[in-house]
TILUMTI-727502 format. One record per atom (N, C-alpha, C): x, y, z; atom name. Coordinates in steps of 0.001 Angstrom, whole numbers, plus 500000, padded with zeros to 6 digits. Example, Ala and Ser with C-alpha at 12.3 -4.5 7.8 and 13.67 -1.06 7.14 Angstrom:
BEGIN
((513190,494310,507800),N)
((512300,495500,507800),CA)
((513200,496700,507800),C)
((512850,497750,507080),N)
((513670,498940,507140),CA)
((512900,500030,507870),C)
REM end
This chain:
BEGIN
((552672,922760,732655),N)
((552016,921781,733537),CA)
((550985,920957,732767),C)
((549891,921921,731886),N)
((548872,921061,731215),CA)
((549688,919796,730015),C)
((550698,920638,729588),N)
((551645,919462,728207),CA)
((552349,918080,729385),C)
((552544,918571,730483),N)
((553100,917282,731614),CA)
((552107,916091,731783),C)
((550831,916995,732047),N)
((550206,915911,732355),CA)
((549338,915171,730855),C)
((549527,916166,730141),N)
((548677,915396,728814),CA)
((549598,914196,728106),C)
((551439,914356,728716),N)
((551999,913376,728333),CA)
((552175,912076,729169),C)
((551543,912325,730793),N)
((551751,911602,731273),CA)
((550255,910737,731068),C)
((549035,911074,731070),N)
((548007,909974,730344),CA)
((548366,909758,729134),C)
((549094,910249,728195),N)
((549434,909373,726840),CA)
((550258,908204,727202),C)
((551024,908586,728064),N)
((552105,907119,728626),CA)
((550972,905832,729348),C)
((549969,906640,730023),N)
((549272,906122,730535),CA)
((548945,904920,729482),C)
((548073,905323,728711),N)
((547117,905101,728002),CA)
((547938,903908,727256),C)
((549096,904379,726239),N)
((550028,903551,726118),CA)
((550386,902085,726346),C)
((550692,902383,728230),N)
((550995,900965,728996),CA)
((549959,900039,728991),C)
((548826,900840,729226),N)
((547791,900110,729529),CA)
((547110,899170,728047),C)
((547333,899649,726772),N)
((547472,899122,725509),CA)
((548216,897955,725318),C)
((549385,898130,725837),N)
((550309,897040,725719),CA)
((549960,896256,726619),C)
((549441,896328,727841),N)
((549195,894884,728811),CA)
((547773,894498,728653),C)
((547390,895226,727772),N)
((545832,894527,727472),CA)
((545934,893723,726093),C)
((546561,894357,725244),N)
((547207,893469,724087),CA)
((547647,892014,724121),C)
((549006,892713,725215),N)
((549867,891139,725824),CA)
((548418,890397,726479),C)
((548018,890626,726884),N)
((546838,890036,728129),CA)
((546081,888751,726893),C)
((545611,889986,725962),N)
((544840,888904,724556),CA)
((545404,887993,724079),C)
((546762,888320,723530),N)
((547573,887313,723119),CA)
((548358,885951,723714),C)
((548426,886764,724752),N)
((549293,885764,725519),CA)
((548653,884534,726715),C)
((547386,885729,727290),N)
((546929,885000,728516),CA)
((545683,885452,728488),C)
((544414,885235,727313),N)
((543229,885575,726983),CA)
((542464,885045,728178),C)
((542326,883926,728699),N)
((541910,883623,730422),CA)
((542026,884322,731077),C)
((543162,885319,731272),N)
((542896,886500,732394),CA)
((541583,887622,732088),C)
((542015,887893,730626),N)
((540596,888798,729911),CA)
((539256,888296,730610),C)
((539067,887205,729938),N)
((537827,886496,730139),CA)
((537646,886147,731594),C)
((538254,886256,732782),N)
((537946,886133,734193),CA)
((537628,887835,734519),C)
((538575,888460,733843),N)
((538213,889945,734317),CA)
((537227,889994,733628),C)
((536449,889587,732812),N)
((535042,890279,731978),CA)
((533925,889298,732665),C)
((534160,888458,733298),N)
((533072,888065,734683),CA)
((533236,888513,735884),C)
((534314,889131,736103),N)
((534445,890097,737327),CA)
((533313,891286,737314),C)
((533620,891577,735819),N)
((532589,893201,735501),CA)
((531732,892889,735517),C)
((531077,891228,734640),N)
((529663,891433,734677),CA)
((529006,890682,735648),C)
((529471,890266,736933),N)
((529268,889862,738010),CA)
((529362,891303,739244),C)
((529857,891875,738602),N)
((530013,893551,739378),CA)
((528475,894032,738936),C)
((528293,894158,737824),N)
((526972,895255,737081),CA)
((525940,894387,737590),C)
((526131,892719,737487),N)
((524767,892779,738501),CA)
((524734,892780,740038),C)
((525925,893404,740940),N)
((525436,893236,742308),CA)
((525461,891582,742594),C)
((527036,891191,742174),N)
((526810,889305,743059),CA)
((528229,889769,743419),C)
((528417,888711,744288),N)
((529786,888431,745011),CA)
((529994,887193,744944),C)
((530951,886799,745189),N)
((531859,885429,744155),CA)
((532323,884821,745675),C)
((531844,883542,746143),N)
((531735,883471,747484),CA)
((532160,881712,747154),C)
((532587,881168,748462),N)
((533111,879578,748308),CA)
((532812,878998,749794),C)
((532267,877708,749400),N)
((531689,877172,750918),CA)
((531917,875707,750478),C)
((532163,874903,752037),N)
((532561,873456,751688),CA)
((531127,872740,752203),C)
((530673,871861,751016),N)
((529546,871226,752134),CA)
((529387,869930,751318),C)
((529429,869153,752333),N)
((529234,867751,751907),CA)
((531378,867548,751392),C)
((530760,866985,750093),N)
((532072,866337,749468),CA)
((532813,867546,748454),C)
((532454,868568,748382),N)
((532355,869808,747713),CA)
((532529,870756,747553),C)
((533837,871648,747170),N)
((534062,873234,747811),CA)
((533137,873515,746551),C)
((532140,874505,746608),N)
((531135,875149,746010),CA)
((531930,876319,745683),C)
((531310,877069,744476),N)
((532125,878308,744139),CA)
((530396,878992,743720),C)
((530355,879847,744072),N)
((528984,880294,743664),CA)
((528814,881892,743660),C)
((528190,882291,743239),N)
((527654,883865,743695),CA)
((526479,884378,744408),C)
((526147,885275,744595),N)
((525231,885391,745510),CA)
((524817,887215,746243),C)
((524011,887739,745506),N)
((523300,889333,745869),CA)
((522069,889138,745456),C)
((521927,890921,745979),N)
((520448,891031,745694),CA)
((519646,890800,746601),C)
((518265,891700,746237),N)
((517261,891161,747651),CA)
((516116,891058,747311),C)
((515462,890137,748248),N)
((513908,889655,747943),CA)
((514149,888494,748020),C)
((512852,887556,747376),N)
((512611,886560,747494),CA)
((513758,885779,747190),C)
((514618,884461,747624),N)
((515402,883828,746691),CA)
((515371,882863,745504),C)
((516421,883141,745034),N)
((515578,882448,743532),CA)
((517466,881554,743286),C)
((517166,880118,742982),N)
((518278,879579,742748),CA)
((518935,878926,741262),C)
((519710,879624,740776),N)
((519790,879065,739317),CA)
((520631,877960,739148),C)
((520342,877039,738472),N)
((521313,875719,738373),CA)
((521581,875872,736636),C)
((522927,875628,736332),N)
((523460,875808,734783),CA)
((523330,874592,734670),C)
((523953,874292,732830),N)
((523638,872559,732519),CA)
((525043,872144,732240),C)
((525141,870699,731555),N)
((525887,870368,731168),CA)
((527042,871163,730726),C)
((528820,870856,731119),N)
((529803,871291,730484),CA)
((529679,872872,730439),C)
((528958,873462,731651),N)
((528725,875156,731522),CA)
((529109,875100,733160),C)
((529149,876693,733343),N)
((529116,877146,734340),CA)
((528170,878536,734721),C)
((528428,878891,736241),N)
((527393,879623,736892),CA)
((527556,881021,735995),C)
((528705,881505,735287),N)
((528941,882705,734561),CA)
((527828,882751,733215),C)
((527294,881670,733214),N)
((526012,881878,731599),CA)
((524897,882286,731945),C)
((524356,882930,733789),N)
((523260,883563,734155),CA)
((523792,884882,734293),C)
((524637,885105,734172),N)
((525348,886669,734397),CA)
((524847,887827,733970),C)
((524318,887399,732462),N)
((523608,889177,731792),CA)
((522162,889100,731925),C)
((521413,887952,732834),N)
((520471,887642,733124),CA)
((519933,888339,734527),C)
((521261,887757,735547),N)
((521076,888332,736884),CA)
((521218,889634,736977),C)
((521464,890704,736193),N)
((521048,891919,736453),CA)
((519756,892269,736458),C)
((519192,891769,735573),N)
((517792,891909,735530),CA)
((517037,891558,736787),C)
((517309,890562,737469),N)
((516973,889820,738927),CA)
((517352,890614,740146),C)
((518345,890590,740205),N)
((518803,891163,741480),CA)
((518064,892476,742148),C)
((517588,893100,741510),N)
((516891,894406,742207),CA)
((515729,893971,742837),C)
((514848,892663,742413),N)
((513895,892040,743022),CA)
((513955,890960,743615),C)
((515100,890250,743755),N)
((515370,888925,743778),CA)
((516890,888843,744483),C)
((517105,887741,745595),N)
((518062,887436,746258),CA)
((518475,886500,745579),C)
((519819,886167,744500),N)
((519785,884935,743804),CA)
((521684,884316,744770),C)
((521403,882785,744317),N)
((522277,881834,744525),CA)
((522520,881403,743144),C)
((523908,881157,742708),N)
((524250,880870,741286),CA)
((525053,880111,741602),C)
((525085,879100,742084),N)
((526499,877903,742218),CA)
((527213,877366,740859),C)
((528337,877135,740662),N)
((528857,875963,739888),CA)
((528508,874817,740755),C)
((527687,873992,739525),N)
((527408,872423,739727),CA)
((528863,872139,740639),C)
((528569,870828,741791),N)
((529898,870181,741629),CA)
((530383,869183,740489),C)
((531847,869230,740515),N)
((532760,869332,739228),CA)
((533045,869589,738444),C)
((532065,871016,738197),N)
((532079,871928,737266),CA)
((532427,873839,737600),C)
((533008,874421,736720),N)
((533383,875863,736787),CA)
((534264,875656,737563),C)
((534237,876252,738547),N)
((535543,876754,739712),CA)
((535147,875557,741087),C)
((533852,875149,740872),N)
((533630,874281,742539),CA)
((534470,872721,742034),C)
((535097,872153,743132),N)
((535742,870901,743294),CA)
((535156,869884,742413),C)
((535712,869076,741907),N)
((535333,867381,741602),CA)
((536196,866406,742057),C)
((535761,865053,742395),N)
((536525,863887,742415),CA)
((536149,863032,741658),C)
((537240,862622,740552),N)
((536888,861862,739154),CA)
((536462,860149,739887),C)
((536263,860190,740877),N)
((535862,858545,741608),CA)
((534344,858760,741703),C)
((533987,860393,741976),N)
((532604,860065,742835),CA)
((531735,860167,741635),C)
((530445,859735,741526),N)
((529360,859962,740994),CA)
((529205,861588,741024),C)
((528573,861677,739335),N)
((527838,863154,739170),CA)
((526428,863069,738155),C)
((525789,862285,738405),N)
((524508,862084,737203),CA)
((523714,862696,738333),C)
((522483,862830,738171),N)
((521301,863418,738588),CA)
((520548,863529,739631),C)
((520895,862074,740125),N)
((520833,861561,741556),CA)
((521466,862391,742765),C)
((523315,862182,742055),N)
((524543,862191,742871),CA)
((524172,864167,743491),C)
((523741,864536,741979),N)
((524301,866163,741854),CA)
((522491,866586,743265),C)
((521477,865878,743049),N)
((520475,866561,743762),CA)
((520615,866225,745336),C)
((521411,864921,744951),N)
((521433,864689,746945),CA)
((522427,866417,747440),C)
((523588,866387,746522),N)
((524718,866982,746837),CA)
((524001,868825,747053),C)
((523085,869095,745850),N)
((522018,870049,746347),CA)
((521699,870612,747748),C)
((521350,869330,748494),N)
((520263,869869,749632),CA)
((521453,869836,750487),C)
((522849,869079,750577),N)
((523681,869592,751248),CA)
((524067,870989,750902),C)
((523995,871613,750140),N)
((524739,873067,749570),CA)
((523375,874042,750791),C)
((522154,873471,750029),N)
((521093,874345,750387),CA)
((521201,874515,752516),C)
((521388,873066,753114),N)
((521377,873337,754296),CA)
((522608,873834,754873),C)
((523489,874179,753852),N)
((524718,874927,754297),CA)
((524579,876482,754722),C)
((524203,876574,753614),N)
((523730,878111,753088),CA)
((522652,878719,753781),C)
((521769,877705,754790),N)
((520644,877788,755076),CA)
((519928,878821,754787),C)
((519348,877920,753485),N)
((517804,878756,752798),CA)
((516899,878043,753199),C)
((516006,878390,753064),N)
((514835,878081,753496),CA)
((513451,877467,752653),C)
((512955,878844,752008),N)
((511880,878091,750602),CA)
((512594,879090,749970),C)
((512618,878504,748662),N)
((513045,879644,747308),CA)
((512545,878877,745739),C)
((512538,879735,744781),N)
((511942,879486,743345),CA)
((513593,878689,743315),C)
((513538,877853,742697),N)
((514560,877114,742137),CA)
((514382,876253,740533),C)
((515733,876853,739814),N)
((515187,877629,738234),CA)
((516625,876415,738101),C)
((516469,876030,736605),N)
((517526,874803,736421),CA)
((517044,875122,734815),C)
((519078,875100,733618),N)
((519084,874932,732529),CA)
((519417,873633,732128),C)
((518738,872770,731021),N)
((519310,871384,730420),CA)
((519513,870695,731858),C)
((520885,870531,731801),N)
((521009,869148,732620),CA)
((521098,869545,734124),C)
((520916,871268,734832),N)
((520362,871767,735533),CA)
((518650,871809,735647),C)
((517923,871723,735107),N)
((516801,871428,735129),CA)
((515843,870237,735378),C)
((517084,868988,734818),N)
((517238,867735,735702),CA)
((517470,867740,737451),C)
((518139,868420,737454),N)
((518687,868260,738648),CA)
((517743,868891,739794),C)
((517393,870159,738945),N)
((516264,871012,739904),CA)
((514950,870232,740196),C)
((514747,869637,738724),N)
((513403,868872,739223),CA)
((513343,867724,739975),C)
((514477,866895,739768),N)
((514726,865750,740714),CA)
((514575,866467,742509),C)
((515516,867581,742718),N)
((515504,867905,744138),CA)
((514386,868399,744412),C)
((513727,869142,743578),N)
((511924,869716,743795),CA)
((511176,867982,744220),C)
((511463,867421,743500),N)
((510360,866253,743869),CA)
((510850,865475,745101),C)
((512017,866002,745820),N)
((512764,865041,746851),CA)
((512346,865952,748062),C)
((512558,866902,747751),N)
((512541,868272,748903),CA)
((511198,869482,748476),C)
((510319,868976,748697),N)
((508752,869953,748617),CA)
((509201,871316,749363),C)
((509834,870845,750737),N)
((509694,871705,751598),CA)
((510529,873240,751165),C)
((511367,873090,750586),N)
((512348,874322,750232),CA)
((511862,874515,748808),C)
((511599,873766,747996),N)
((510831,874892,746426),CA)
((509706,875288,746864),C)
((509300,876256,746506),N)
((508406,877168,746763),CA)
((507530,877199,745535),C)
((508732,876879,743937),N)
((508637,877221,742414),CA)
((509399,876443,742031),C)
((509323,875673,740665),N)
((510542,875042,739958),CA)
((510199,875952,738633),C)
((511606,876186,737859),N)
((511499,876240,736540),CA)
((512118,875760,735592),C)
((511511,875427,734645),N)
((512619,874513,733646),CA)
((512905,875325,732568),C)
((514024,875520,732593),N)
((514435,875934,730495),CA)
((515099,875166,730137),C)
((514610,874644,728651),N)
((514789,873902,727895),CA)
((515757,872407,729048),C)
((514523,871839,729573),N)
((515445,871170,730477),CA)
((515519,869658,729754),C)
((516711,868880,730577),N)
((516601,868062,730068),CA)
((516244,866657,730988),C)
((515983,865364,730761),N)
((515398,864776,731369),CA)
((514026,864324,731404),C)
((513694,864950,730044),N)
((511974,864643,729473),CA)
((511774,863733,728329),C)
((510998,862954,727921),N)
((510322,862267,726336),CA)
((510489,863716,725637),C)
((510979,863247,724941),N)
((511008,864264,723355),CA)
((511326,863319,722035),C)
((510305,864357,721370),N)
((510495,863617,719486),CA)
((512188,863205,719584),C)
((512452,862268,719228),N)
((513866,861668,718812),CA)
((514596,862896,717695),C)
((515771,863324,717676),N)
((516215,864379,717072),CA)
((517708,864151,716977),C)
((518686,864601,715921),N)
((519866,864228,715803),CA)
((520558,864047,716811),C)
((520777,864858,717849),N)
((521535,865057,718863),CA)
((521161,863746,719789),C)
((520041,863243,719916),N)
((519391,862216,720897),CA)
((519847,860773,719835),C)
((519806,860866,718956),N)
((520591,859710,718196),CA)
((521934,859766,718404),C)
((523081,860414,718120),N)
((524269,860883,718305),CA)
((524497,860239,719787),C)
((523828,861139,720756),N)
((524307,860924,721996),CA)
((524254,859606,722335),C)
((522622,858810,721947),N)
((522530,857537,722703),CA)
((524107,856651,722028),C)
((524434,856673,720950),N)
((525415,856478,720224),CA)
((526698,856241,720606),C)
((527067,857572,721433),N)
((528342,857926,722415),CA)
((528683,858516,721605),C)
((528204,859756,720689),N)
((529196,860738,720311),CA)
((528880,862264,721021),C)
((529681,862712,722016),N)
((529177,863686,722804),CA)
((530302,865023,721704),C)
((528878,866123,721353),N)
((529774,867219,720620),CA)
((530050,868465,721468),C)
((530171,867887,722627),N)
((530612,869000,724187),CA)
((531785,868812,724757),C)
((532702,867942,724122),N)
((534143,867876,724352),CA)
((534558,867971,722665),C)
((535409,869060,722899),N)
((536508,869362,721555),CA)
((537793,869989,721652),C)
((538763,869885,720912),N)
((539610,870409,720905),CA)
((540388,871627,720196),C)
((539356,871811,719439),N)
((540273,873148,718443),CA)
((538892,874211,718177),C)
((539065,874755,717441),N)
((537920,875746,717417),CA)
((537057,875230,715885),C)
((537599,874513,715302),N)
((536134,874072,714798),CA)
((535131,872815,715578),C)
((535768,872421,716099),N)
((534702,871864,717153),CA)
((534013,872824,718259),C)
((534848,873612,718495),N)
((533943,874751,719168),CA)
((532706,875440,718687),C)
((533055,875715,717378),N)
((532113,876225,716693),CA)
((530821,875085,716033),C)
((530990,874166,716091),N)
((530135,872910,715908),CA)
((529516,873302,717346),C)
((530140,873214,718318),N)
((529095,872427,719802),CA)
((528080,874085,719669),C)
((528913,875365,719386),N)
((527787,876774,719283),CA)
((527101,876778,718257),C)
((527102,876051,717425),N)
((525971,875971,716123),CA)
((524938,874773,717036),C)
((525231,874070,717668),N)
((524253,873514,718194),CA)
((523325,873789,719377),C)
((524130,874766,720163),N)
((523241,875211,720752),CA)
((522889,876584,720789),C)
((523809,877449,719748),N)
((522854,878780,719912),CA)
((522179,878802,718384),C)
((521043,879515,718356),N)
((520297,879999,717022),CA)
((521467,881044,715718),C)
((522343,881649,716959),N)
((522891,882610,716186),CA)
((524983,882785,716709),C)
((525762,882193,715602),N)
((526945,883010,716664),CA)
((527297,883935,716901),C)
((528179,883931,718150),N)
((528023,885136,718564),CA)
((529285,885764,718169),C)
((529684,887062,718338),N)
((531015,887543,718108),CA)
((532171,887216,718872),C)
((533376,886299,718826),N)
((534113,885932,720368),CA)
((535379,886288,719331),C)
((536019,887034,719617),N)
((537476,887337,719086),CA)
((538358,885557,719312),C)
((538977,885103,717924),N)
((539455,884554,718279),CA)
((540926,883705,719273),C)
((541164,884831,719828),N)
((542227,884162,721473),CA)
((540954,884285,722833),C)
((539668,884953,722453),N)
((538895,883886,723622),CA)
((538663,882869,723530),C)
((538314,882504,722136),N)
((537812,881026,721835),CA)
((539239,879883,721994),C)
((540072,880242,721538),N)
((541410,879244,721835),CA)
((541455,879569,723514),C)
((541080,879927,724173),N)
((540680,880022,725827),CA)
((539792,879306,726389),C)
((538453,878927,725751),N)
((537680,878348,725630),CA)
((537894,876887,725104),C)
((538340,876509,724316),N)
((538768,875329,723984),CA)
((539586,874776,724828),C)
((540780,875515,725255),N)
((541543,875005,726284),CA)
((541399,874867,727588),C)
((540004,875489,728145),N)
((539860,875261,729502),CA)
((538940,873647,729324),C)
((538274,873651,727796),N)
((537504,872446,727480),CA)
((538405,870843,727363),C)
((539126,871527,726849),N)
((540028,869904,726776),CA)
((540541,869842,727759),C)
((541116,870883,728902),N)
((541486,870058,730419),CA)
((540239,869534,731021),C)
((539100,869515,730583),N)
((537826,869260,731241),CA)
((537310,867703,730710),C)
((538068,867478,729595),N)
((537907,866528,728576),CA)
((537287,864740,729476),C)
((538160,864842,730584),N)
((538022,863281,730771),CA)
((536219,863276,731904),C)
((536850,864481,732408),N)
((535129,864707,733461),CA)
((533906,864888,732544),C)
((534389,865781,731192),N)
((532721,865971,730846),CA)
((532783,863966,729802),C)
((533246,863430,729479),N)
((533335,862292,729069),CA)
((532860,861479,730487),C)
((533219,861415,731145),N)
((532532,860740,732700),CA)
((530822,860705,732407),C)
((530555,862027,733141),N)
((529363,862625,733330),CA)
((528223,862230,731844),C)
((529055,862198,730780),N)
((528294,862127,729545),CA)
((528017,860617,729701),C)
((528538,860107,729839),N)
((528251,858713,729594),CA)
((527182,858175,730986),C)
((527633,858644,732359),N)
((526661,858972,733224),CA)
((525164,858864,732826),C)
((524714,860343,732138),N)
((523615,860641,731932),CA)
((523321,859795,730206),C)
((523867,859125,730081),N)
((523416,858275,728542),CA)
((522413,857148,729406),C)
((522725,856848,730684),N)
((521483,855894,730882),CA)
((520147,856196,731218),C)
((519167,855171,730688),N)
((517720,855513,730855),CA)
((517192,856484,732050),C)
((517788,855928,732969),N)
((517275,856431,734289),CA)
((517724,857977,734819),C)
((518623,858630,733833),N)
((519361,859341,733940),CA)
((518592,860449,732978),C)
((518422,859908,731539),N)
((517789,860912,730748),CA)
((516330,861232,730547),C)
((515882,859984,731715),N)
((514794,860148,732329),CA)
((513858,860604,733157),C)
((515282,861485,734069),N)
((515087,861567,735205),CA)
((514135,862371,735917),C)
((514041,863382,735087),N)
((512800,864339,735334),CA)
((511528,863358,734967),C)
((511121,862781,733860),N)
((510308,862779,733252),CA)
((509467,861549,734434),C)
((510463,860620,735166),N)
((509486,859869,735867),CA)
((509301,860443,737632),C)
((509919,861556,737857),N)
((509809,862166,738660),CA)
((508178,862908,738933),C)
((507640,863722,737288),N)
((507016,864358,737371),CA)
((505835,864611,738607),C)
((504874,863563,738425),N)
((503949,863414,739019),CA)
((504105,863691,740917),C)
((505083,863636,741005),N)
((505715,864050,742656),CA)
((505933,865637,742901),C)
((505463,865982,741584),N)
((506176,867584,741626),CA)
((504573,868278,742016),C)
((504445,869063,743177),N)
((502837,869727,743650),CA)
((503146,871043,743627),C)
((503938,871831,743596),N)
((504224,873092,743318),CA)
((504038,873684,742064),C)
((504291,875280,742054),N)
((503802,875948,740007),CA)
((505096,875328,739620),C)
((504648,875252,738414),N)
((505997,874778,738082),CA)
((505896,875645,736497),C)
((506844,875993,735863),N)
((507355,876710,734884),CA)
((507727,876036,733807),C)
((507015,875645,732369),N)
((508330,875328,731619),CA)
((508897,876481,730338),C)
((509764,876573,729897),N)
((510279,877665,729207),CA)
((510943,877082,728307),C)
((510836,877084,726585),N)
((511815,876734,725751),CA)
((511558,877435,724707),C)
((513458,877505,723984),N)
((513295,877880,722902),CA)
((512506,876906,721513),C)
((512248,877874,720241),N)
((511448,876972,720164),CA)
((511964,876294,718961),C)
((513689,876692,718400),N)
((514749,876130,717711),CA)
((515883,875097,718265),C)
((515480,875030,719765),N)
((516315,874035,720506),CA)
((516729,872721,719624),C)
((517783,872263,719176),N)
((518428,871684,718375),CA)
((518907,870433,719447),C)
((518815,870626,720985),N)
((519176,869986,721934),CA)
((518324,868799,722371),C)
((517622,869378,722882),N)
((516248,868849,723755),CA)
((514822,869393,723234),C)
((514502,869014,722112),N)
((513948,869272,720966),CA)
((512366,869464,722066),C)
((511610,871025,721460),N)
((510308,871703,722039),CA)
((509233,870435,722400),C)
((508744,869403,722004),N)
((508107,868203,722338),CA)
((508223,867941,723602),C)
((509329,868185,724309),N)
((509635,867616,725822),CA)
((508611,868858,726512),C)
((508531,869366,726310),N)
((507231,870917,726452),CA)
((505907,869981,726490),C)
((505356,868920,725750),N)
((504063,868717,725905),CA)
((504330,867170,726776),C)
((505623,866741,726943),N)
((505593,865889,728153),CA)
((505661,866324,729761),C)
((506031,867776,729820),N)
((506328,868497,731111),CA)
((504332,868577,731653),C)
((503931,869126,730453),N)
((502653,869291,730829),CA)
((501845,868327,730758),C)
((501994,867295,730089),N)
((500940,866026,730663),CA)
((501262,865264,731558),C)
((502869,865596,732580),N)
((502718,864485,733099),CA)
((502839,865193,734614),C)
((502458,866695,734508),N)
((502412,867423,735803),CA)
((501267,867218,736324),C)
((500626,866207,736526),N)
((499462,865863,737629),CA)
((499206,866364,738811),C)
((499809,866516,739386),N)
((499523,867359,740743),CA)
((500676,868432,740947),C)
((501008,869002,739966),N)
((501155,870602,740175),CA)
((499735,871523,740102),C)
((500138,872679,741314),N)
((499033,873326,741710),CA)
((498764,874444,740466),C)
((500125,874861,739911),N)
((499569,875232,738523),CA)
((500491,875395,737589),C)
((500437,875409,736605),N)
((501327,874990,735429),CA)
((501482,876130,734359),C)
((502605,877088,733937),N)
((503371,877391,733002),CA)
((503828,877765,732174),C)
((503550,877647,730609),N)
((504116,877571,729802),CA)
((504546,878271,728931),C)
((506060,878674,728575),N)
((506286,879567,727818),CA)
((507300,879133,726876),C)
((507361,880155,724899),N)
((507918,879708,723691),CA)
((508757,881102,723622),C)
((509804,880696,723682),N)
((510849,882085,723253),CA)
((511151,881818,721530),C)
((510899,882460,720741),N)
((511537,882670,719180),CA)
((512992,883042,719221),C)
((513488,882696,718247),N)
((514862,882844,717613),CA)
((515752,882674,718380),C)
((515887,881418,718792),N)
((516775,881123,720208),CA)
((517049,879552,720106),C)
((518156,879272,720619),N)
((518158,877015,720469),CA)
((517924,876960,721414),C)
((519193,876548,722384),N)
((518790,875674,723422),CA)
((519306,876687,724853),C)
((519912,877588,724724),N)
((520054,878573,725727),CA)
((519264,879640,725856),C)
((518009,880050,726593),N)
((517599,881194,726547),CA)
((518138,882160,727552),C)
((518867,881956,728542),N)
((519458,882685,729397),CA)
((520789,883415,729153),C)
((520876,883249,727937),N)
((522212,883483,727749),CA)
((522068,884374,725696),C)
((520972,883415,724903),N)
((520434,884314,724032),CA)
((519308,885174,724012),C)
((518214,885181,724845),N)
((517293,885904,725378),CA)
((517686,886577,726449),C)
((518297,887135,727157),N)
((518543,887275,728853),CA)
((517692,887764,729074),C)
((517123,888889,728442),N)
((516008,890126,729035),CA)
((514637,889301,728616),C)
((514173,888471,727864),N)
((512749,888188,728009),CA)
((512832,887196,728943),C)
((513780,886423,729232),N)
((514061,885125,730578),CA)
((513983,885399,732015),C)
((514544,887059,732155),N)
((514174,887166,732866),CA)
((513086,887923,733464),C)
((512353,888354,732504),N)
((511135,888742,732434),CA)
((509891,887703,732936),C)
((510113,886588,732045),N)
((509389,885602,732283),CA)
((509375,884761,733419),C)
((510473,884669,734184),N)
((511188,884450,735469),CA)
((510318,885141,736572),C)
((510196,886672,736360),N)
((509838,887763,737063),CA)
((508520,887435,737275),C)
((507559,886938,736148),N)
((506172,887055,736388),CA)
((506001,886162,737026),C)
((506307,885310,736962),N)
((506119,883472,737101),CA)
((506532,883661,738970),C)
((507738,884273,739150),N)
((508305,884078,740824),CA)
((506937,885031,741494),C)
((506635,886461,740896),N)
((505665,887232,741564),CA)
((504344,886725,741600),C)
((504206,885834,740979),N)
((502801,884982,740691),CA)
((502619,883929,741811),C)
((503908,883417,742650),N)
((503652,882543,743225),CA)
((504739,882772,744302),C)
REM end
């Protein structure tokens, strides 16, 4: 009986080798959806879809306490707060949407998506969902967006926070030459452009077996003509501005957070957040080391640390 069953988990074990193998090779997208299943499991979210406005939303959503709403940036999705929101959730009720036309929620390549389009489209999500007041936390071109709707809608931030956001005066820096330019290095097609757009925004790469990254590339080039839209979108003044002439409307704490190798949205936009927060009731500021332009995703545990003090503070 014991040799029966020790051959029947070797068969086990076996099958399960071979369809995880085939899985890598063949259909590495299934991997990589099941490894946000898990780490959307370990932190306690559920993977939830609601239509509001022009928009099927794809978002997540656990946890209890105060709510706290994360907005991702540019050409990303809601899965880059993932090893973050564990840390949250035991104190914190969070909302993690995909932007619309981005991750899994709807787009229509007719409608507007710059900064404006995405914060009106916001407070429709928010009165869907009906929240009420919550800390509302925004990365890069999420941090645009958060601060634009903070300065439109007082009544529901409670808190804004920015990491490494974008939408501020900053020292002029390769990437801000490049871009005004029209060369966006967030659409590519093979994996050395992949590895170009992660040298630019992380400090360090990371380990990705290569059939995730040919997964990654390929969900990028079907994405190719929208993030080309949107890029050119936010190339105008008013657009990469958008936070920065907002500020003074913003009366709540407000947070700013950057790395301090950001290669993106170069640390300087840090001393425009704070001179031009005039009537915030109080202000901020925090420098993460050895990190570019993602701290939620290369820091998770001091982000959300810093998150933690900043929401219990106010």
């Amino acid at each position: 009986m014991l040799i029966r069953r020790l051959k029947f988990l070797a068969i086990v074990v076996v099958v399960l080798g071979v369809l995880l193998g085939g899985s890598y090779l063949f259909a590495p997208q299934w991997l990589l959806r099941a490894n946000y299943a898990r780490e959307a499991m370990a932190a306690h979210l559920d993977k939830k879809s609601v239509q509001a406005g022009d928009t099927r939303w794809s978002y997540y959503e656990g946890g209890s306490g105060p709510t706290i709403v994360l907005l991702h940036g540019f050409a990303d999705s809601k899965e880059v707060w993932l090893d973050m929101a564990k840390q949250l959730t035991p104190h914190f009720h969070l909302v993690i949407p995909d932007l619309p036309g981005w991750g899994e929620s709807s787009r229509d390549m007719a409608a507007n998506y710059d900064i404006d389009a995405q914060a009106v489209r916001l407070q429709t999500f928010v009165q869907t969902l009906g929240l009420d007041r919550f800390l509302l936390a925004g990365h890069s071109m999420g941090g645009a967006i958060a601060g634009t709707y903070a300065a439109e809608h007082p009544e529901h931030v409670s808190a804004l926070a920015l990491l490494d956001s974008f939408g501020l005066k900053f020292n002029e820096n390769a990437f801000a030459r490049e871009s005004l330019a029209g060369k966006d290095p967030f659409a590519f097609s093979d994996r050395a452009g992949f590895w170009r757009a992660t040298d630019l925004v992380l400090a360090k790469r990371p380990d990705i077996p290569g059939r995730f990254v040919d997964a990654l590339v390929a969900r990028n080039v079907a994405d190719h003509a929208f993030i080309a839209k949107v890029f050119d979108e936010l190339r105008e003044p008013s657009q990469y501005l958008a936070l920065q002439n907002r500020l003074g409307q913003l009366t709540m704490p407000v947070l700013g957070l950057w790395c301090n190798g950001d290669k993106v949205i170069d640390i300087s936009a840090q001393d425009s957040l704070r001179n031009g927060l005039v009537h915030a009731n109080a202000i901020s500021t925090s420098t993460l080391i050895g990190c570019g332009h993602m701290p939620e995703l290369e820091k998770p545990d001091e982000t959300a640390q810093i998150l933690t003090g900043f929401a219990l503070s106010h």
